[in-house]
C-alpha positions as CSV (number, residue, x, y, z in Angstrom):
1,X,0.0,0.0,0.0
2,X,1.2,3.0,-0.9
3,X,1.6,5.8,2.0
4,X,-0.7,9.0,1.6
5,X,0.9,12.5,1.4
6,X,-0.8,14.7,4.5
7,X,-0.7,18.6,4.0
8,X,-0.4,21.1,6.9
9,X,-3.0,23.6,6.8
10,X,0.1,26.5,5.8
11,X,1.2,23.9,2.5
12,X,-2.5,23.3,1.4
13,X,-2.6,27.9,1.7
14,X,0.1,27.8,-0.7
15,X,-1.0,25.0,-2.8
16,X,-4.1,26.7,-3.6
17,X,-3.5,30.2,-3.1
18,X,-6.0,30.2,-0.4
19,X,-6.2,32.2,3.0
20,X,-6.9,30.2,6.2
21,X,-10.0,32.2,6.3
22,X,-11.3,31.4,2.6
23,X,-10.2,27.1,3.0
24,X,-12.3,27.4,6.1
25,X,-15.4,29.4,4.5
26,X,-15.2,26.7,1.7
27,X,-15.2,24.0,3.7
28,X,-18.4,25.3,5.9
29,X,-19.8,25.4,2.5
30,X,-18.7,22.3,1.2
31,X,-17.1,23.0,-1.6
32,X,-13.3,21.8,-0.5
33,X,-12.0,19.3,1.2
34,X,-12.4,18.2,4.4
35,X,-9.4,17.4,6.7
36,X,-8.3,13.9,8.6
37,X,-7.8,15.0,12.3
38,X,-4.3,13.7,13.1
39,X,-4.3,14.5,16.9
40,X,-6.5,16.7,19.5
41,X,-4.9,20.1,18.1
42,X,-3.9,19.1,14.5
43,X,-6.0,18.6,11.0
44,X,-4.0,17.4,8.0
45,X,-5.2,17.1,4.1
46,X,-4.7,14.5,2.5
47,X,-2.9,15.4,-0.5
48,X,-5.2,13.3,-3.2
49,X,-7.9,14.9,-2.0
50,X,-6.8,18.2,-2.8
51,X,-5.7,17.2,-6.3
52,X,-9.2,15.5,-7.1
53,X,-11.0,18.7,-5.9
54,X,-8.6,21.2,-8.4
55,X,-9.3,18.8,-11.0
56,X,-12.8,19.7,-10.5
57,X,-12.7,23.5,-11.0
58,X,-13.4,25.0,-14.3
59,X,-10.8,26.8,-16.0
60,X,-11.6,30.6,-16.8
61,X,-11.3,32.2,-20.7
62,X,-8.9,35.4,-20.4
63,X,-10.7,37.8,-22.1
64,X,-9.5,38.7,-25.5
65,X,-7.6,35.0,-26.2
66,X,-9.4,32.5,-27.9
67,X,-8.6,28.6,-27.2
C-alpha cells in the first residue's frame, strides 16, 4: 500500500492560493476538502484529496484569447 501525502494547513494555503480564512469558509460550505484529524490540536489534508478537488474546478477564458 502506498503511503498518503498529508498537508499542513500553511502547504495546502500555498497549494491553492487560499487564505486560512477562505479554505475554512469553503469548507463550511462544502465545496473543499475536508481534513483527517491527526491529533487533538492538528488537521492534515490529504494530499489526493486536494488534487481530485482542483481537478474539479473550471478553467476561466482570459478575455481577448481565444482557445
Amino acid at each position: 500500500m502506498m503511503s498518503e501525502q498529508l498537508m499542513k494547513r500553511r502547504d495546502v494555503e500555498e497549494l491553492t492560493g487560499f487564505s486560512r480564512t477562505t479554505i475554512y469558509r469553503l469548507m463550511s460550505e462544502g465545496t473543499f476538502p475536508r481534513p483527517l484529524k491527526t491529533s487533538a490540536n492538528s488537521v492534515r489534508w490529504r494530499l489526493s484529496d486536494l488534487q481530485s478537488w482542483m481537478d474539479t474546478l473550471s478553467i476561466t477564458s482570459t478575455p481577448g484569447v481565444h482557445q
